[in-house]
C-alpha positions as CSV (number, residue, x, y, z in Angstrom):
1,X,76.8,49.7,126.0
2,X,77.1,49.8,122.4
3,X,73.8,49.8,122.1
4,X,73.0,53.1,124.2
5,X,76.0,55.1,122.0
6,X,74.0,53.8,118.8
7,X,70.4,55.1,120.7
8,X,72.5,58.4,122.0
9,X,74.0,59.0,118.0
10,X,70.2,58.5,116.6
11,X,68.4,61.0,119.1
12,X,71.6,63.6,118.4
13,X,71.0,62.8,114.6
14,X,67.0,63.8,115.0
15,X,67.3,66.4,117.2
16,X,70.7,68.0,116.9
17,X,71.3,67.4,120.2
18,X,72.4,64.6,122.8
19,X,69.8,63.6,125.6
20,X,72.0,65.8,128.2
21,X,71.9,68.4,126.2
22,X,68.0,68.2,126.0
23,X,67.5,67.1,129.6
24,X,69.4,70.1,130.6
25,X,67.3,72.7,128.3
26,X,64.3,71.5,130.0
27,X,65.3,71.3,134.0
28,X,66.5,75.0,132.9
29,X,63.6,75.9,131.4
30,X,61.8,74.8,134.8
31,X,64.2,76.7,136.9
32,X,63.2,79.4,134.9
33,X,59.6,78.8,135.6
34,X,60.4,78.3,140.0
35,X,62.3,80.8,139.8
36,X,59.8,83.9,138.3
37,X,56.9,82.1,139.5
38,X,57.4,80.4,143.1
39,X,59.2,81.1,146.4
40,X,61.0,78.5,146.6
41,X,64.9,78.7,147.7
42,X,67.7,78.0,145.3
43,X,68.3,75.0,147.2
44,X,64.7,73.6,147.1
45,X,64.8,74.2,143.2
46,X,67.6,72.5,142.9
47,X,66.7,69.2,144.7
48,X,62.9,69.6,142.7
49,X,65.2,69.5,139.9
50,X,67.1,66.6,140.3
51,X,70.7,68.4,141.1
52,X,72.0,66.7,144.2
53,X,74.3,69.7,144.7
54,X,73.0,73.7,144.6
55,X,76.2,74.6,143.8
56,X,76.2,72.7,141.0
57,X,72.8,73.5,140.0
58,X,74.5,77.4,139.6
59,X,76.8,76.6,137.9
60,X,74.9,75.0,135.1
61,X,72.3,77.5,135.5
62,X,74.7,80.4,135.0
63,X,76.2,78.6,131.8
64,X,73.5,78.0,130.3
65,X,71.4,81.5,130.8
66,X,74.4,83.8,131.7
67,X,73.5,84.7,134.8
68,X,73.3,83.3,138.4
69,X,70.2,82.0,139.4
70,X,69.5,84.6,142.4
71,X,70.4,87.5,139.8
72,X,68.1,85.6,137.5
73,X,65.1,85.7,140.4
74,X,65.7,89.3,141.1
75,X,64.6,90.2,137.6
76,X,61.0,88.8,138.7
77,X,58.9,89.9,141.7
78,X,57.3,86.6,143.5
């Protein structure tokens, strides 16, 4: 366990950021991508994604971009 903090405190140390925080950036930067590019439901993108829960998936999604994903999708025309 030790170990993992010392690997997790060296990857924040080179990239500013912890491995959640980049693993999140990019499964929202792919949401981004299903959502303005493909017809794929919330739900689907969610599950492609890894989230095991849409909900969640939302509410991460809205966090992070400041808006919902379905408000995000109707910016885009598919």
């Amino acid at each position: 366990m030790l170990k993992l903090l010392m690997i997790r405190e060296q990857i924040k140390k080179i990239y500013g950021k912890t491995p959640y925080e980049i693993i999140n950036e990019r499964k929202i930067k792919a949401a981004k991508e299903l959502l303005g590019n493909s017809s794929y439901t919330i739900n689907e993108i969610a599950d492609i994604l890894g989230y095991n829960d849409a909900s969640y998936f939302s509410k991460v999604f809205k966090k992070t971009v400041g808006v919902s994903p379905l408000r995000y999708r109707s910016g885009f025309t598919v």
